[in-house]
C-alpha positions in Angstrom: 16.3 -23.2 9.7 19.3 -20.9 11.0 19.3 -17.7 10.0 20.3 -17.5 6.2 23.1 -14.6 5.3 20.6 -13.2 2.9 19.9 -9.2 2.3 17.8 -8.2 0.7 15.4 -11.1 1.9 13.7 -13.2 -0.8 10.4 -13.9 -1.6 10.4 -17.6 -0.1 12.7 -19.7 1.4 11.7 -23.4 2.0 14.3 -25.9 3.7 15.1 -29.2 2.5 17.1 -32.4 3.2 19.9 -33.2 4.3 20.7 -29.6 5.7 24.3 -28.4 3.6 25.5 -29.1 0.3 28.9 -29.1 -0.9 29.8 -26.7 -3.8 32.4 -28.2 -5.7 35.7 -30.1 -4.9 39.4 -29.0 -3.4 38.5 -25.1 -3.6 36.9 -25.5 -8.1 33.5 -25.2 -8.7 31.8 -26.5 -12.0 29.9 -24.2 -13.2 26.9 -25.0 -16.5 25.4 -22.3 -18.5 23.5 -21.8 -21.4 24.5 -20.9 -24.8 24.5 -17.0 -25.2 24.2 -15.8 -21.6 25.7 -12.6 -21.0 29.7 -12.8 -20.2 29.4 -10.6 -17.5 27.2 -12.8 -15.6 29.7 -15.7 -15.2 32.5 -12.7 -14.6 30.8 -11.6 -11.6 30.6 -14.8 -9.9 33.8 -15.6 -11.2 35.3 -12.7 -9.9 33.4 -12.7 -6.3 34.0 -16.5 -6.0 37.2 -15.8 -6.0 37.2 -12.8 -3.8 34.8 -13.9 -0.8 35.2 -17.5 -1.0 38.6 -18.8 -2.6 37.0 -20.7 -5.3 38.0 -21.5 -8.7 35.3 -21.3 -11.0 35.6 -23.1 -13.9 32.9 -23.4 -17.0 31.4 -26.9 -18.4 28.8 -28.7 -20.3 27.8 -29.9 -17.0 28.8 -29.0 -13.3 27.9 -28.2 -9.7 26.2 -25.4 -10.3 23.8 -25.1 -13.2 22.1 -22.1 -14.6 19.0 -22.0 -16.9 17.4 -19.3 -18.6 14.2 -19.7 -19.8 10.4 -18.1 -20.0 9.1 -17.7 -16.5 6.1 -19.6 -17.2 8.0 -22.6 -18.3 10.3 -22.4 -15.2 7.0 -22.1 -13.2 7.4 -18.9 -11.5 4.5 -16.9 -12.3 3.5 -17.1 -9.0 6.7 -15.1 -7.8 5.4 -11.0 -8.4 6.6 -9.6 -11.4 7.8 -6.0 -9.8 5.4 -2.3 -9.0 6.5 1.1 -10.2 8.4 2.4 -12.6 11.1 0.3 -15.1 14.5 2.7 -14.8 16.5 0.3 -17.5 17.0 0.7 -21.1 15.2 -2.3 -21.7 13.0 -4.3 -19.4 14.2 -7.7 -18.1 12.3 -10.2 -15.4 14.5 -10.6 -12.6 12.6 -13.6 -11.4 14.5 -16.7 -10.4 14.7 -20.2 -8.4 17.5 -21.3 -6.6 17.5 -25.0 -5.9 20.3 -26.5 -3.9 20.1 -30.3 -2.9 21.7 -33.7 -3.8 22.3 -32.9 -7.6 23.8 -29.5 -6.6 22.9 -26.2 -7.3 20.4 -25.3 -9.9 19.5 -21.7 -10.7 16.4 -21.0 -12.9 15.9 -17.6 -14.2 14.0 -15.7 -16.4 16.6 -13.9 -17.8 20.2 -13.1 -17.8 19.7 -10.5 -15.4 17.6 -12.7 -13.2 20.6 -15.5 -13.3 22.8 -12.7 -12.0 20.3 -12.3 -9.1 20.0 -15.6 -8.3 24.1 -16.1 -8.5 24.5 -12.8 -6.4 22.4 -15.2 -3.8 24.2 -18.1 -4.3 27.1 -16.4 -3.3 25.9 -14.3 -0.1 24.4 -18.3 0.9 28.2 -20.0 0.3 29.7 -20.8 4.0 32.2 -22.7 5.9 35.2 -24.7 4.2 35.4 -26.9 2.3 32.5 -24.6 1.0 28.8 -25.5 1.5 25.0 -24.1 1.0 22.4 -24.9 3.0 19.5 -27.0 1.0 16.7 -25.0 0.3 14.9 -23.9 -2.5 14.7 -20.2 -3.0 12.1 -18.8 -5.5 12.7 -14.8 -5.6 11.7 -11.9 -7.5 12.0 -7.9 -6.7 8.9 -5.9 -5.1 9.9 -2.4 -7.3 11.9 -2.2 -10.6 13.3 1.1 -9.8 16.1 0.4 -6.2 18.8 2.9 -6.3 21.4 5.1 -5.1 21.9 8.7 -5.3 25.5 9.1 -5.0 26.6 12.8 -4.9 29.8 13.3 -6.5 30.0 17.1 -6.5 30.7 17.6 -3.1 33.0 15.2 -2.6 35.0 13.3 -6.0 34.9 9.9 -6.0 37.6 8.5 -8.5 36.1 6.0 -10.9 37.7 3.3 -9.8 35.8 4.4 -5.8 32.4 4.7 -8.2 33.2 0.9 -9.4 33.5 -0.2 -6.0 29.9 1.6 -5.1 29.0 -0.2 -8.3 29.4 -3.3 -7.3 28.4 -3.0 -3.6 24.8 -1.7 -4.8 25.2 -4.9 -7.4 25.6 -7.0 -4.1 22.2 -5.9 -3.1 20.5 -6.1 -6.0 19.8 -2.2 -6.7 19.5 -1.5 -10.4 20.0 2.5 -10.5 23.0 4.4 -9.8 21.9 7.9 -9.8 24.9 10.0 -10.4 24.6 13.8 -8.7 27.2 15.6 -10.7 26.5 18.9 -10.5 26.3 21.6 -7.6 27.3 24.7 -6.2 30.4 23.5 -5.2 31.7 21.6 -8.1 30.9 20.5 -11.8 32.0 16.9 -12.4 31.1 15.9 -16.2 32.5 17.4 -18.9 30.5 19.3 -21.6 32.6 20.0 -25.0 30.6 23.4 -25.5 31.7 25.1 -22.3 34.7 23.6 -21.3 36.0 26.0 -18.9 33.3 24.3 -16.5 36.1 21.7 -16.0 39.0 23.6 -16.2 39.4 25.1 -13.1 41.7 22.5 -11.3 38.8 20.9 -9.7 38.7 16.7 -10.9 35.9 15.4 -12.9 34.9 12.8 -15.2 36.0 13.1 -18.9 33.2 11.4 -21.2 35.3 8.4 -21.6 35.7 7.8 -18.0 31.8 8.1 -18.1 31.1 6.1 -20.5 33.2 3.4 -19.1 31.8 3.7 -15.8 28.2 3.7 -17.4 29.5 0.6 -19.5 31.4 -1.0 -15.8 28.1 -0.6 -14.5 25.5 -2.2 -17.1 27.8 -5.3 -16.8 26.5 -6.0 -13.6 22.9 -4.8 -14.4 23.3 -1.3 -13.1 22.0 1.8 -15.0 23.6 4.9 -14.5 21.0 8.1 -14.6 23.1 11.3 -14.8 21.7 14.5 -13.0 22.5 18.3 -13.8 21.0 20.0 -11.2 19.6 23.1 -12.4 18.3 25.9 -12.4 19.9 26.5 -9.0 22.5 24.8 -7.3 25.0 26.1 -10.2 27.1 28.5 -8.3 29.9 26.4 -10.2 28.6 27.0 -13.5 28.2 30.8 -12.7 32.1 30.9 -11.5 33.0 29.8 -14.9 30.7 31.6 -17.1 29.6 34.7 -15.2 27.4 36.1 -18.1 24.9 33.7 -16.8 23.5 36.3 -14.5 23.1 38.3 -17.3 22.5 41.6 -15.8 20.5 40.7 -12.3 22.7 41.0 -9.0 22.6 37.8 -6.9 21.0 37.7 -3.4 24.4 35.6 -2.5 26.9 34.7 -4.7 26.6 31.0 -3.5 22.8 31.4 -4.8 22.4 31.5 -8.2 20.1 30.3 -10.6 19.8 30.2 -14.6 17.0 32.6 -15.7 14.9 31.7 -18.6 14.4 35.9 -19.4 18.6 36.0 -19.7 19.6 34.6 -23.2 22.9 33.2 -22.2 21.3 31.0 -19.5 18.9 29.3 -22.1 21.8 28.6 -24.3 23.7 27.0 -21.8 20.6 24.8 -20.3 20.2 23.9 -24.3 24.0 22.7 -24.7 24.0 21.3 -21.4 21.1 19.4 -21.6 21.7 18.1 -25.4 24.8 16.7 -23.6 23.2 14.7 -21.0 21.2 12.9 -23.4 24.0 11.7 -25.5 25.1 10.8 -21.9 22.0 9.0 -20.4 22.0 5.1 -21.2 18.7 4.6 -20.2 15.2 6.3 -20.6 15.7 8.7 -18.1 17.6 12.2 -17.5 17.5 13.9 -14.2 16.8 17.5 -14.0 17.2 18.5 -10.9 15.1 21.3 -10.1 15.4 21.1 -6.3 16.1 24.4 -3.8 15.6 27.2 -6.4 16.4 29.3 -4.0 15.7 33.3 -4.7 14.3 32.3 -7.8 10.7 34.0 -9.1 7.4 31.4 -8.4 7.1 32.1 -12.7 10.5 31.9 -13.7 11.3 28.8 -12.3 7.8 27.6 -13.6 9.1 28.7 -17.1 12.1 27.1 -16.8 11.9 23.3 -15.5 8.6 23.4 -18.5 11.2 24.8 -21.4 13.5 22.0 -20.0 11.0 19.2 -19.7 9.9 19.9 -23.1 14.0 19.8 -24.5 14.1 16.4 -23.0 11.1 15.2 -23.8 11.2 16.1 -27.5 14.8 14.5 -27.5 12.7 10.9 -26.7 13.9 10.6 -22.7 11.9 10.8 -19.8 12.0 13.1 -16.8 13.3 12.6 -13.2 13.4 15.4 -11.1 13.4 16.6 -7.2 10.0 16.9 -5.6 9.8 20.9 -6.1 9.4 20.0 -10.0 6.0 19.5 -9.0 5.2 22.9 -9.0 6.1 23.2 -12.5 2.8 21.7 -13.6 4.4 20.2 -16.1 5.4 16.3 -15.4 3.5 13.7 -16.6 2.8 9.5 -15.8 5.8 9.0 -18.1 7.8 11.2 -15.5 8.8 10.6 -12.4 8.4 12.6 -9.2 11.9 12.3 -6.7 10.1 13.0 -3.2 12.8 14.0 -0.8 11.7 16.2 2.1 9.9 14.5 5.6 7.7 15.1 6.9 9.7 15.0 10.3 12.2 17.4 9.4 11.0 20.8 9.6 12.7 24.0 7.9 14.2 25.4 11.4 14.4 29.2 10.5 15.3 30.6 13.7 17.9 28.2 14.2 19.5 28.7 10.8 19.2 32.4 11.3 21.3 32.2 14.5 24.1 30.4 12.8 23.8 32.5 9.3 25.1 36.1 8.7 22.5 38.8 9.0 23.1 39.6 5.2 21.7 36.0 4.3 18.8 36.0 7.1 16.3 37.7 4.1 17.4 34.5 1.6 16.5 32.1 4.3 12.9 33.6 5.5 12.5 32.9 1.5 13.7 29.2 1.5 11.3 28.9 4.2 8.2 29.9 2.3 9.6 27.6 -0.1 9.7 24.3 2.7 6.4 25.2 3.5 5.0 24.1 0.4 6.1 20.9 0.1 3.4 19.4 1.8 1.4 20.3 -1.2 4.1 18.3 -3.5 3.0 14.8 -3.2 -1.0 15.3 -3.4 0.2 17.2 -7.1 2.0 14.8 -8.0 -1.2 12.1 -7.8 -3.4 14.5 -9.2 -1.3 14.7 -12.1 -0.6 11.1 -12.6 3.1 11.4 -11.6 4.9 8.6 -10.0 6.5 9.0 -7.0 10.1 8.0 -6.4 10.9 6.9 -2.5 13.8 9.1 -1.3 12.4 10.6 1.8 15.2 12.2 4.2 13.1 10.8 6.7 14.3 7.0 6.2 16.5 7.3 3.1 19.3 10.2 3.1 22.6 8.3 4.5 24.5 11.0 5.4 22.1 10.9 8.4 24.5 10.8 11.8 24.9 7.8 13.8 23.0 7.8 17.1 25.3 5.3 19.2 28.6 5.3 19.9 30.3 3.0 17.1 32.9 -0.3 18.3 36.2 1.0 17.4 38.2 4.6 18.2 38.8 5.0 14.5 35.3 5.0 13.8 34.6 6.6 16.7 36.0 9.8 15.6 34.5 9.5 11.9 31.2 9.6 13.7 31.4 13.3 14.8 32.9 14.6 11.4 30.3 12.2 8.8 27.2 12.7 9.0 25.4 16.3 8.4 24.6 18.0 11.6 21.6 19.5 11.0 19.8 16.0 10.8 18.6 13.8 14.1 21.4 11.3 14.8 19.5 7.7 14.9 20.5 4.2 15.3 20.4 1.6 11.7 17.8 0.0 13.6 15.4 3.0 13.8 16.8 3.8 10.0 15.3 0.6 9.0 11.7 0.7 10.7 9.7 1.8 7.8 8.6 0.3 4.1 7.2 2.0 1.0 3.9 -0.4 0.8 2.9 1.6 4.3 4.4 4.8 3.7 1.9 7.4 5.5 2.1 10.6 3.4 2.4 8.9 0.2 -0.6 7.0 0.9 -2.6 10.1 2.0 -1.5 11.8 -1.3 -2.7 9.0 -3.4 0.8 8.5 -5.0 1.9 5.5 -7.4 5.4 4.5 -5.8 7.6 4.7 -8.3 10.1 2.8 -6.7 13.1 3.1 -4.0 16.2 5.0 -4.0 18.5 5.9 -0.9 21.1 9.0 -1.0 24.5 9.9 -0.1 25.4 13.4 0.4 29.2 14.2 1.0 29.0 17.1 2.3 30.8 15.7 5.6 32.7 12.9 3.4 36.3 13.9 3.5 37.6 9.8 1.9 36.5 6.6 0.7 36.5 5.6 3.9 33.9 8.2 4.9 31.6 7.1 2.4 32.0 3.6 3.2 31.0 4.7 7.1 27.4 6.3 6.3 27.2 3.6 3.7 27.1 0.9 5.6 25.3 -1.0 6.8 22.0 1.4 6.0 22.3 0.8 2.2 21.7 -2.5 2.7 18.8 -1.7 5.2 17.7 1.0 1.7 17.8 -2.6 -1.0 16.0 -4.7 0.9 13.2 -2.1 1.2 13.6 -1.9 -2.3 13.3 -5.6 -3.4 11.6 -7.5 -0.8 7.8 -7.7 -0.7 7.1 -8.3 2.8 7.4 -5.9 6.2 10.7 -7.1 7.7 12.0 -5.8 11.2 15.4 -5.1 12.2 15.3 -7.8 14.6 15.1 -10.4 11.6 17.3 -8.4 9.1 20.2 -7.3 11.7 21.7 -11.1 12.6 21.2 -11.8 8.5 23.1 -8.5 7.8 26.1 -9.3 10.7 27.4 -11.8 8.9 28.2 -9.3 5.4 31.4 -7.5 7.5 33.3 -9.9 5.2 32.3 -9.5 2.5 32.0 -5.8 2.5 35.7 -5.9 3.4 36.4 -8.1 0.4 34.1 -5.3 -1.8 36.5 -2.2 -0.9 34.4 -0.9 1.9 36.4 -1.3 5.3 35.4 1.4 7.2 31.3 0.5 8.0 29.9 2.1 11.0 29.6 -1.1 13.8 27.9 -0.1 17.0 30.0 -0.7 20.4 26.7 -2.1 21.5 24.4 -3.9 18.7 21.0 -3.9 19.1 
């Protein structure tokens, strides 16, 4: 069979007779579906029918393409996996599905509506030439984690909601489920919080509620839920700017390192209103703490702390996420979930830093050292404790990661030595893509449960939407298919599948990927 346009891989793919099918007649498909499937399911094809492949989708009691929902055991697919890990939605849903395309047409069976919005996201990666066509093959599918996200930071660099919809639907492309919303930093505060407003009144942009909400809302429409993060207790330099009583009356060791102190009374009354906000936020069962870097922070205060939070969160009936350093809360439990971040290739290079750092801040970096060093101990706590562990290694899965080769074109050329943080190795989408979670070494020394998958963007470097879409692209795609497909694929099987998406990533808002001058 040639090489199907598919990423992420599915579970099976068998050919049959006669080799392409047409889909439809003069440029209108015919579309069945069942009584009481979700809208937005037939908007999204719809929409991208439209979009990728000039087709006119139009809805029937019978057609060229056929959808079915039903119980998986009826449709015959228990033999496709039901997913590992940990279930990030508000309620769980099977995404198993068949796609059958022969004679009759196209015929997708699925488990549920989410599952038919799967199988239809395949349908249209598989849709080529004109008149349009799909090959004839059967398809049966299903994902290998529940959890398959993205960490997009928004702090660093604002992403209008409109840009967030486009990242929503790109990830929907792919068939991640999580968009993992970093709103919070030292350099900005994006959300607003109605008890301390003047976090979001200093000129800087940032998401009203309603702009949330409707972003949460764009984003459950194509099977997406949005986990909100306020990363504290450090990281809130921002906070501190706007509500300097937060330091109570301790004297920073920088002013850009700050943390909220459990012992000062105004920092546990912010963390409370803050929090209380999130949860009204957070569609799903989950609410991300944070609790990475706590940079200058006492071992026992920031033990006190991420537990006083945990316990607000948990009390208010949502589960915790945070960064791997949570660990050494003792606190987090098999209903939590462990964000494992730091490689075990990417070593805290103190002498280095020190070289490029002032001599005032060479004290506060011997300490964030000592703090590196114990993250080996993070993941083997973590087990002991029950915790599952979510995928998010630098290593293999931080996307602001340099490119290693020179890229095709001058314009992106250029963007290559501005995007990208510099204090990572620069290295190729093929060697970005030679890993999976199922073989992960230093999870499976710890003894971790893999909670799931989820890739990162950090815009410290990104300066535009284009930027983004640069470090993006094509290693998110490299990030989902991790995610959702069973099997150990190599680049040389996933590259020529992924070459032929430049389309439609065009047609989704993101014209600026990263394209080698020389692809592997």
């Amino acid at each position: 069979m040639t090489t199907l346009p598919l990423v992420p891989l599915p579970a099976r793919i068998t050919a049959t007779p006669p080799g392409r099918v047409p889909l439809g007649t003069s440029g209108t498909v015919v579309m069945a579906v069942p009584p009481g499937l979700a809208p937005g399911v037939t908007e999204w094809f719809t929409t991208w029918a439209r979009r990728l492949h000039d087709l006119d989708v139009r809805v029937a009691a019978s057609g060229h393409v056929t959808v079915v929902v039903d119980d998986p055991a009826a449709l015959g697919l228990a033999d496709v996996r039901p997913p590992d890990g940990v279930d990030p939605r508000p309620a769980a849903a099977d995404e198993r599905y068949r796609l059958t395309a022969g004679p009759d047409g196209v015929l997708v069976e699925a488990a549920s509506d989410e599952a038919a919005f799967r199988g239809l996201t395949t349908l249209l990666q598989l849709i080529g030439a004109q008149p349009a066509s799909v090959p004839s093959v059967v398809i049966e599918d299903g994902p290998a984690y529940a959890w398959r996200g993205l960490s997009l930071d928004v702090a660093r660099h604002y992403s209008t909601p409109a840009e967030v919809r486009r990242v929503i639907d790109l990830i929907s492309w792919y068939k991640l489920d999580v968009l993992h919303l970093h709103l919070t930093d030292t350099q900005a505060w994006r959300a607003e919080v109605a008890r301390r407003p003047r976090l979001t009144g200093a000129g800087e942009p940032f998401y009203s509620r309603e702009e949330l909400d409707a972003i949460i809302a764009y984003a459950a429409e194509r099977y997406v839920t949005v986990i909100p993060e306020f990363d504290v207790p450090g990281h809130v330099a921002a906070a501190f700017a706007a509500y300097p009583e937060l330091g109570g009356d301790a004297e920073p060791a920088h002013e850009h390192v700050r943390y909220l102190d459990p012992e000062v009374p105004e920092a546990v009354a912010f963390t409370r209103d803050v929090l209380e906000e999130v949860i009204r936020l957070a569609p799903g069962p989950f609410v991300h703490l944070g609790a990475d870097e706590p940079f200058g922070m006492p071992v026992q205060a920031y033990r006190r702390f991420v537990r006083e939070a945990h316990a607000q969160l948990r009390s208010a009936g949502k589960r915790v996420v945070a960064w791997q350093e949570a660990a050494r809360a003792g606190c987090l439990g098999e209903h939590d979930v462990l964000q494992y971040w730091i490689g075990p290739d990417n070593p805290f290079d103190t002498e280095r830093l020190k070289a490029r750092a002032p001599v005032a801040l060479h004290t506060l970096i011997e300490e964030a050292a000592r703090m590196f060093a114990l993250a080996p101990g993070d993941l083997p706590a973590a087990a002991a404790a029950g915790v599952p562990v979510l995928v998010s290694s630098n290593t293999m899965l931080y996307l602001d990661r340099p490119y290693a080769d020179p890229a095709g074109d001058e314009e992106s050329e250029r963007r290559r030595h501005h995007a990208g943080h510099p204090d990572y190795e620069a290295r190729s989408p093929a060697r970005a893509f030679d890993w999976h979670p199922s073989v992960l070494p230093e999870v499976a020394a710890a003894g971790a449960r893999v909670a799931g998958v989820e890739a990162a963007i950090w815009c410290e470097t990104v300066e535009s939407f284009d930027d983004l879409a640069f470090l993006l692209l094509p290693r998110l795609a490299g990030a989902a298919e991790k995610a959702w497909t069973r099997q150990v694929t190599e680049w040389g099987d996933h590259g020529p599948r992924l070459a032929r998406h430049v389309d439609a990533w065009r047609a989704l808002g993101f014209r600026a990927a990263y394209r080698p001058a020389h692809p592997e």
